[in-house]
C-alpha positions as protocol buffer text, in pm:
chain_id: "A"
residue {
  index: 1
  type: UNK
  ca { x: 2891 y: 13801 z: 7902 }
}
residue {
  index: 2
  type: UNK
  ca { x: 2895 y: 14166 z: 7887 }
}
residue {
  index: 3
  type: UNK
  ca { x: 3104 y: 14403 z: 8100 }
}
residue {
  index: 4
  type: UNK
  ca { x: 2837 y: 14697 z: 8001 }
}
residue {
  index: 5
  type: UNK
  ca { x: 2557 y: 14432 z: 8157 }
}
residue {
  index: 6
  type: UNK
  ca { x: 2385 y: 14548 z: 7865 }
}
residue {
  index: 7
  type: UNK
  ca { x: 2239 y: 14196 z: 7677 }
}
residue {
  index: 8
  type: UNK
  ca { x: 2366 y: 14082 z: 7354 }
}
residue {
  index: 9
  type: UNK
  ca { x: 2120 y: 14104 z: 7065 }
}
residue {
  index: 10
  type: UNK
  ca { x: 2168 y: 13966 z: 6729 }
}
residue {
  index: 11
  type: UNK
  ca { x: 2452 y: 14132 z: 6542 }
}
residue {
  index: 12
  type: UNK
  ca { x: 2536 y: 13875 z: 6237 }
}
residue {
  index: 13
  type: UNK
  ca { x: 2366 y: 13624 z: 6048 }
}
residue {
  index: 14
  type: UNK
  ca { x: 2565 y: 13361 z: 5891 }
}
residue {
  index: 15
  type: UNK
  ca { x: 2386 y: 13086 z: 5613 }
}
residue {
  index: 16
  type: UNK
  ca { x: 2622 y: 12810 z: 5518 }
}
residue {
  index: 17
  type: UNK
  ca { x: 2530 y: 12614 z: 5279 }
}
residue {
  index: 18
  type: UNK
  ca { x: 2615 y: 12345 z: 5013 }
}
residue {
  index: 19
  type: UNK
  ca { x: 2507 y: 12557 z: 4729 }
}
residue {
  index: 20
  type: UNK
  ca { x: 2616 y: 12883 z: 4788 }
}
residue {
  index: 21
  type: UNK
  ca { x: 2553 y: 13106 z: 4428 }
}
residue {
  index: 22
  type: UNK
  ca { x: 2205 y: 12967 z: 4453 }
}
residue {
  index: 23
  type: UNK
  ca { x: 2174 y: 13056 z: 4838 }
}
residue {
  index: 24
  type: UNK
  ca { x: 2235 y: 13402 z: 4727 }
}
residue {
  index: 25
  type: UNK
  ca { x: 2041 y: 13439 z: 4407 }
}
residue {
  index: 26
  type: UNK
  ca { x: 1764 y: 13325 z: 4611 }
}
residue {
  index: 27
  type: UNK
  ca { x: 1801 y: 13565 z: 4955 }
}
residue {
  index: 28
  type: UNK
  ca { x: 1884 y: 13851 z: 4712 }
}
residue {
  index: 29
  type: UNK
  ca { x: 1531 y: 13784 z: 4468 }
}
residue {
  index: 30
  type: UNK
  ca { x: 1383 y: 13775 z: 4807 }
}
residue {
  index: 31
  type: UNK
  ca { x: 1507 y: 14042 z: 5015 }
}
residue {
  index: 32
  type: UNK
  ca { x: 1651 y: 14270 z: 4744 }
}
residue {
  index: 33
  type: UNK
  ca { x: 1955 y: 14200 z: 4918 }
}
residue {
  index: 34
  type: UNK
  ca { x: 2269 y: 14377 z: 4806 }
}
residue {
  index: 35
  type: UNK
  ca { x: 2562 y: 14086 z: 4742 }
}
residue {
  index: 36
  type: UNK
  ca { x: 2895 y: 14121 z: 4781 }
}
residue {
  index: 37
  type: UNK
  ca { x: 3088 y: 13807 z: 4657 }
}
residue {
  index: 38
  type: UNK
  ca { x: 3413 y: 13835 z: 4838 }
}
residue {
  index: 39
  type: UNK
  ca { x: 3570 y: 13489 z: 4674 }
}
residue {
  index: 40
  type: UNK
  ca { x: 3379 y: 13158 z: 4573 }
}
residue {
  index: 41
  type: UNK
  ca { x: 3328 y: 13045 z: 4917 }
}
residue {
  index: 42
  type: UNK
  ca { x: 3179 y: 13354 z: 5090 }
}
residue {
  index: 43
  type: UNK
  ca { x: 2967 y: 13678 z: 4992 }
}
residue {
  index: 44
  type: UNK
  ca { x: 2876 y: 13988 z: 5242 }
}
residue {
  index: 45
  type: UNK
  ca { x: 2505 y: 14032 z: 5261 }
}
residue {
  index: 46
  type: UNK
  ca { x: 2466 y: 14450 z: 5287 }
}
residue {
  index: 47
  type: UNK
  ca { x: 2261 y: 14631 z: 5557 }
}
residue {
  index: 48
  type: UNK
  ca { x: 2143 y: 14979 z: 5662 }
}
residue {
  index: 49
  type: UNK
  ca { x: 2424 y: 15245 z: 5554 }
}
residue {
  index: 50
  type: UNK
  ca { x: 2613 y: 14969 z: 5322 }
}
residue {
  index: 51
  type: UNK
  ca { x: 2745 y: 14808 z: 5619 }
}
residue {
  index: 52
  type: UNK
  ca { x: 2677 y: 14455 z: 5614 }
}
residue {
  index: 53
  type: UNK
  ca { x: 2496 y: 14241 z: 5822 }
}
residue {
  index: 54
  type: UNK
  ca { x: 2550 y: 13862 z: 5754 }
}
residue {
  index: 55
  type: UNK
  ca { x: 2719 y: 13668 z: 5496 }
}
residue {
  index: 56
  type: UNK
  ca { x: 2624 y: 13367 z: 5278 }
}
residue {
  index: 57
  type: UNK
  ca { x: 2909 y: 13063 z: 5266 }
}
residue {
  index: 58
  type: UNK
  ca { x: 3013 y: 12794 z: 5066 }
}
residue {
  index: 59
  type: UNK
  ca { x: 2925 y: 12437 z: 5308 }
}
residue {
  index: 60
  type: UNK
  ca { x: 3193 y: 12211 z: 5223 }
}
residue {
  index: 61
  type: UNK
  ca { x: 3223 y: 11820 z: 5361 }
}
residue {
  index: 62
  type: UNK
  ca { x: 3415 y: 11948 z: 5699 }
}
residue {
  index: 63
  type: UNK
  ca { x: 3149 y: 12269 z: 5737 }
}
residue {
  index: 64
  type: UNK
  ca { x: 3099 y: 12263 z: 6133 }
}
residue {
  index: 65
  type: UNK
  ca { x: 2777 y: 12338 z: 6049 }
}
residue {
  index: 66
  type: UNK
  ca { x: 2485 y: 12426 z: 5738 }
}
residue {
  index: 67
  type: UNK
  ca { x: 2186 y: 12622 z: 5800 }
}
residue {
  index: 68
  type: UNK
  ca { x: 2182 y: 12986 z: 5935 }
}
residue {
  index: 69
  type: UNK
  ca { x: 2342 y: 13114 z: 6245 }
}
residue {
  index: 70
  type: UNK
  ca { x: 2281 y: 13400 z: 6438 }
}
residue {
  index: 71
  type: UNK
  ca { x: 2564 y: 13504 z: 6624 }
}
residue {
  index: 72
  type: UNK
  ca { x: 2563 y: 13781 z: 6901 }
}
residue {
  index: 73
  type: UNK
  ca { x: 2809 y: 14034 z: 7026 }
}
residue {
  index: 74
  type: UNK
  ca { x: 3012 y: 13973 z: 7304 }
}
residue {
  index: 75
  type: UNK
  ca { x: 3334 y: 14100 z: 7472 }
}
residue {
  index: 76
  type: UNK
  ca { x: 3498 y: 13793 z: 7492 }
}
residue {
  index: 77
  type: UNK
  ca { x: 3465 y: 13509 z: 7238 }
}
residue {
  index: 78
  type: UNK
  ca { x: 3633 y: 13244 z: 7430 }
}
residue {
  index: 79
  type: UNK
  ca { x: 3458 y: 13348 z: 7815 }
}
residue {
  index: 80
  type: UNK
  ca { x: 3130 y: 13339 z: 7680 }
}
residue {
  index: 81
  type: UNK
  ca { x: 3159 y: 12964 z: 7495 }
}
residue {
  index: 82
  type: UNK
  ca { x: 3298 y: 12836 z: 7807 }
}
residue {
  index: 83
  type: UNK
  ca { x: 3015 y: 12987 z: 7994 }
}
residue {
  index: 84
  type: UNK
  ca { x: 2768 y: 12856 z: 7700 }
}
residue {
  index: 85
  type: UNK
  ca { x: 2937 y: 12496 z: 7781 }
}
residue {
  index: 86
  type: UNK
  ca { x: 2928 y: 12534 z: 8171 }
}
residue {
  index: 87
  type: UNK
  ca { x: 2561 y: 12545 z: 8101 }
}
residue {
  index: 88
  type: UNK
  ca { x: 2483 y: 12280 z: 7895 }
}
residue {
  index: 89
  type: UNK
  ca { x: 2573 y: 12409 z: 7527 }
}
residue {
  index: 90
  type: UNK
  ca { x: 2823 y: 12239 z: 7344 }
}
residue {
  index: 91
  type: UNK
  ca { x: 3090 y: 12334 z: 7094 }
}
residue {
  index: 92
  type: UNK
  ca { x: 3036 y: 12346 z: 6713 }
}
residue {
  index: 93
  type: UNK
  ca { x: 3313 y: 12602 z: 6612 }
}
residue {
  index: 94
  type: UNK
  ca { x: 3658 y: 12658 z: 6753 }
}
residue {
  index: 95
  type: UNK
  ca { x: 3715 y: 13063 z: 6789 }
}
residue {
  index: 96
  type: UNK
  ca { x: 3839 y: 13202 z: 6503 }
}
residue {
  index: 97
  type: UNK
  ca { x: 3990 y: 13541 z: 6367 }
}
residue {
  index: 98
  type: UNK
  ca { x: 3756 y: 13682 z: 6080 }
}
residue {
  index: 99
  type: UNK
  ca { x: 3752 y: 14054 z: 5969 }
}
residue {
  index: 100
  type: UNK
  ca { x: 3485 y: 14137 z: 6200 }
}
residue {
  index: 101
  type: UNK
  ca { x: 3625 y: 14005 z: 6487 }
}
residue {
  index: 102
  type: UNK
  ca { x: 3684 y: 13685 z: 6679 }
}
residue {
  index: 103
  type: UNK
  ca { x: 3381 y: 13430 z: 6594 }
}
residue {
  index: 104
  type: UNK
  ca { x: 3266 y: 13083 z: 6745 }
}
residue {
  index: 105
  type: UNK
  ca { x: 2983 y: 12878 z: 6722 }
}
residue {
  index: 106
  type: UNK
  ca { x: 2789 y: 12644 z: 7008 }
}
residue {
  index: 107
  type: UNK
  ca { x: 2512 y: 12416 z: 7044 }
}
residue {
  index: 108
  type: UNK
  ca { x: 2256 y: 12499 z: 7330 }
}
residue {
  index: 109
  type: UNK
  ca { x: 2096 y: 12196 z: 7483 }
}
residue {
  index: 110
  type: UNK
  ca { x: 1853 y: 12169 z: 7239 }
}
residue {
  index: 111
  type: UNK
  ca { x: 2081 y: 12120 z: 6895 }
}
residue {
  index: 112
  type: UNK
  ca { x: 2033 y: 12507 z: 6810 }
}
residue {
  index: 113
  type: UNK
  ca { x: 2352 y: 12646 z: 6673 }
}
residue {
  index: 114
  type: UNK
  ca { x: 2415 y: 12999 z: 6832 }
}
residue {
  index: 115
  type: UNK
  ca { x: 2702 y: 13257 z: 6714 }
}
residue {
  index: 116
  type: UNK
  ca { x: 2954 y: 13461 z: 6900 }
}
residue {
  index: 117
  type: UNK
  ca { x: 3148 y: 13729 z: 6767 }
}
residue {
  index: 118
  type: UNK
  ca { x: 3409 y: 13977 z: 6971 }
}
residue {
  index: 119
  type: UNK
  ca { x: 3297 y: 14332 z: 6976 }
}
């Protein structure tokens, strides 16, 4: 999925939820999260060095998904859901532009949603 051959770890986290505000206040009492509320749908969770690391969003009745997702670097968004699919997985989210980079989201055989995001 790589063309380092190194293997993907986790690189995102992504909790969608119905109630969003109270997703947060709760991860943030928790964690001692930092919270960056970009708009009433989505916040940026921080990380090490004030980058951050995950995001909390607003579920809404076409959501492709609720829960959390853990999505993992790749080179190529659209190679490595095809080669997810070839192997059983199947499609949750359509690749999509974000401001970190191209994301999509599968189901591996089981039902367990599973991230991608472009490098």
């Amino acid at each position: 999925m790589t063309s380092t051959g190194s293997r993907p770890t986790p690189g995102w986290f992504d909790i969608s939820t119905p109630d969003a505000s109270q997703a947060r206040r709760f991860y943030q009492e928790l964690f001692g999260w930092t919270v960056n509320v970009i708009d009433d749908t989505y916040a940026f969770i921080g990380g090490d060095g004030g980058r951050p690391a995950g995001g909390i969003g607003q579920a809404g009745p076409s959501s492709p998904y609720t829960g959390m997702v853990v999505y993992f670097p790749v080179d190529d968004v659209e190679a490595a859901l095809a080669r997810a699919e070839s192997l059983g997985g199947s499609r949750v989210m359509e690749p999509a532009p974000t401001p970190l980079g191209r994301i999509a989201v599968f189901a591996d055989p089981d039902g367990n949603h599973v991230g991608l995001v472009s490098r």
